[in-house]
C-alpha positions as CSV (number, residue, x, y, z in Angstrom):
1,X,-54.9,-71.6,13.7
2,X,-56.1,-71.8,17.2
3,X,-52.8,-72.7,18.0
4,X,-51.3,-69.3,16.9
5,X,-54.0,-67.6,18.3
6,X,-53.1,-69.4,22.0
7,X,-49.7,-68.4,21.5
8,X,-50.4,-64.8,20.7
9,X,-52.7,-64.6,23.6
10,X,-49.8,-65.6,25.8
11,X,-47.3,-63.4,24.7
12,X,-49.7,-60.7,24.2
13,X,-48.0,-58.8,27.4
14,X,-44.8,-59.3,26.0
15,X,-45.8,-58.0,22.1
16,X,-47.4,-54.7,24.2
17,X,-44.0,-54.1,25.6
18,X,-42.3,-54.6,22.6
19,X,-44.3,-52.8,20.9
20,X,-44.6,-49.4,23.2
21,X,-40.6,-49.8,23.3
22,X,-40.5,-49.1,19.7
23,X,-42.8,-46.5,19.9
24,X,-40.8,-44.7,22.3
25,X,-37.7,-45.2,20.2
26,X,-39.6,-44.1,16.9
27,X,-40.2,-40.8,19.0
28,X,-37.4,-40.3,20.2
29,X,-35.6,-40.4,16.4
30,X,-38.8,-38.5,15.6
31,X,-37.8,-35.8,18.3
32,X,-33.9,-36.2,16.9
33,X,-34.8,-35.9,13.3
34,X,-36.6,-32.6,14.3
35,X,-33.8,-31.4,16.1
36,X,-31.3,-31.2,13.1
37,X,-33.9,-30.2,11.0
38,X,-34.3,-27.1,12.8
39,X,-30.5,-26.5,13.0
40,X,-30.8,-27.0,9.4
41,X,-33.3,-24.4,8.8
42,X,-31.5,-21.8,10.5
43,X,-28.2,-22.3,8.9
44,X,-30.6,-22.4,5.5
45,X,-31.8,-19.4,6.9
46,X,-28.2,-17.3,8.0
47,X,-27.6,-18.5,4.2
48,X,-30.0,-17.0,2.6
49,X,-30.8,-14.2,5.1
50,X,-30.4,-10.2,2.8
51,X,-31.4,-12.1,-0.6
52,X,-34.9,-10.7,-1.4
53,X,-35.9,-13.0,-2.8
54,X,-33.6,-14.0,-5.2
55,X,-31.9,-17.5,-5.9
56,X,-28.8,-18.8,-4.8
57,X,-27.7,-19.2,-8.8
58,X,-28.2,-15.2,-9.3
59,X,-26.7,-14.2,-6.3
60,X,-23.2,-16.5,-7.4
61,X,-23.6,-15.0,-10.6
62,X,-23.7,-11.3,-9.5
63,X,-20.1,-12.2,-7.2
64,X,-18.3,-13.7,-9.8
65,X,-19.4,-10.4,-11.9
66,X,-17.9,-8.5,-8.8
67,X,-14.8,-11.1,-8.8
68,X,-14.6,-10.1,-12.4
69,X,-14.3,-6.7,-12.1
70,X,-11.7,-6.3,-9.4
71,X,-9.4,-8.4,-11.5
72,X,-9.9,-5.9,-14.4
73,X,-8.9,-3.3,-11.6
74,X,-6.2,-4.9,-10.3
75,X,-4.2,-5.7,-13.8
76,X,-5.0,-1.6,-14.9
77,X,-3.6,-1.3,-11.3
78,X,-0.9,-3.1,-11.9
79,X,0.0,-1.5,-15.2
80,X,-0.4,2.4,-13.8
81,X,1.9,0.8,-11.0
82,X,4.5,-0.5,-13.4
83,X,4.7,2.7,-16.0
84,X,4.9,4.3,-12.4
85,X,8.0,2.1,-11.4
86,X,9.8,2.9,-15.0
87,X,9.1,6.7,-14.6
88,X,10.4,6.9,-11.1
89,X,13.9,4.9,-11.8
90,X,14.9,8.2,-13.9
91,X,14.0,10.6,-11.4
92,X,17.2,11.7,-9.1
93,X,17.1,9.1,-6.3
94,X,20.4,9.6,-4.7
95,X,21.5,13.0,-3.8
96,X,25.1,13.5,-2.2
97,X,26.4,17.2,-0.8
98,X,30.0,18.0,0.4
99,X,31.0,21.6,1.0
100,X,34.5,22.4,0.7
101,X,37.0,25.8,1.1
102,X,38.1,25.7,-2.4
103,X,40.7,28.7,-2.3
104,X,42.6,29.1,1.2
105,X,42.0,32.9,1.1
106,X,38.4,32.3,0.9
107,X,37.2,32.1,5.1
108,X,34.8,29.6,4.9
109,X,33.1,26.3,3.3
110,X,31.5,28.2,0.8
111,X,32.0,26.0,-2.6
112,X,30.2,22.9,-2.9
113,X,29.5,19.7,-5.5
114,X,26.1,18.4,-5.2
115,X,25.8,15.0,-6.9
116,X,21.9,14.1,-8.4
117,X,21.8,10.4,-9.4
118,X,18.7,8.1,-10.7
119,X,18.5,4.5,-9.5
120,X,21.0,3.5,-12.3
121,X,23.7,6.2,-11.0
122,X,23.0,8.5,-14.2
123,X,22.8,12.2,-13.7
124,X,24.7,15.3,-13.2
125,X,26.9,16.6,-10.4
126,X,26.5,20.2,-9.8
127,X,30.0,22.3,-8.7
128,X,29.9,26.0,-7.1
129,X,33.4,27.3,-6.4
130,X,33.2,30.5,-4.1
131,X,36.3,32.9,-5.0
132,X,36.4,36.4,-3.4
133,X,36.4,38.1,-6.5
134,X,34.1,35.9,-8.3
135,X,31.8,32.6,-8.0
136,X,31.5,30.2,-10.5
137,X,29.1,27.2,-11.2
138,X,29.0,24.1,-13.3
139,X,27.4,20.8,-14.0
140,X,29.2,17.6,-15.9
141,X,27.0,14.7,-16.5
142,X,27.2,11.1,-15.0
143,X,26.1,8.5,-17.4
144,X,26.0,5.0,-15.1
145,X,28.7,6.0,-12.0
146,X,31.5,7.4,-15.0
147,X,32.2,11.0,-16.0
148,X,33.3,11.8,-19.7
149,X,35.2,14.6,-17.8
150,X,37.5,14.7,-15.0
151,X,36.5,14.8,-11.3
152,X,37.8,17.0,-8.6
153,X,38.6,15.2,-5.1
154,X,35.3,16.6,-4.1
155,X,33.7,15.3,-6.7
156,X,34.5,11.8,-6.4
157,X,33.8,11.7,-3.1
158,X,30.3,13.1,-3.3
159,X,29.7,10.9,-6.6
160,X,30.9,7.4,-4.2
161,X,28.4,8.8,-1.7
162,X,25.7,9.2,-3.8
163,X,25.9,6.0,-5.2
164,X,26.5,3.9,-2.0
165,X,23.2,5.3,-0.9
């Protein structure tokens, strides 16, 4: 026993500096620790900052409500928007005009055809023929780019425009 005792008297220098060297590295992983404990805390605390006191659970909950709704939105959106899209392929989309002198008498351009199509070239083209003694106007239905009735030259021109457009 004296004999570790002599030994240990002897190195006792040696066991100081060891052991104020691992003080020194036990503060500085002390001083470390504390470092990214603190970062820590403030990124717990951006995280958590507007909560009032409320838990993390509630406040996921109360989102996924929100989440919840917007989709209930979005597909009555998306239902308004589609009844939308069918009610607007029937109204006239494509609109062709070409005034013509109908009657070589007559001075100027004064008759017209007007063609009104939807988006699947159904509608009516509209005729006015200016005379000098009288003016007449008429409509014949387009049912998908074809006529039942015949077409003047006029006509067919305006009903090629309107559905090229």
């Amino acid at each position: 026993m004296e004999n570790l005792l002599n030994t240990i008297s002897g190195l006792q220098i040696y066991l100081t500096l060891g052991l104020a060297l691992l003080v020194v590295i036990l503060l500085i992983l002390v001083i470390v620790l504390l470092q990214s404990t603190n970062k820590l805390e403030k990124k717990y605390r951006r995280l958590m900052r507007g909560v009032n006191n409320k838990n993390i659970e509630e406040l996921i909950i109360q989102y996924l409500d929100k989440v919840d709704e917007v989709k209930e939105d979005s597909n009555k959106l998306r239902e308004v928007y589609d009844s939308m899209d069918n009610r607007i392929k029937e109204c006239i989309q494509k609109v062709s005009i070409v005034r013509y002198r109908a009657f070589e008498d007559v001075g100027s351009d004064l008759s017209f055809s007007i063609a009104l199509l939807n988006d699947e070239n159904s509608g009516a083209i509209i005729t006015g023929i200016y005379g000098r003694n009288e003016s007449t106007t008429y409509a014949k239905p387009i049912d998908q780019g074809i006529s039942r009735y015949d077409l003047s030259e006029e006509e067919e021109e305006v009903l090629k425009t309107a559905m090229n457009k």
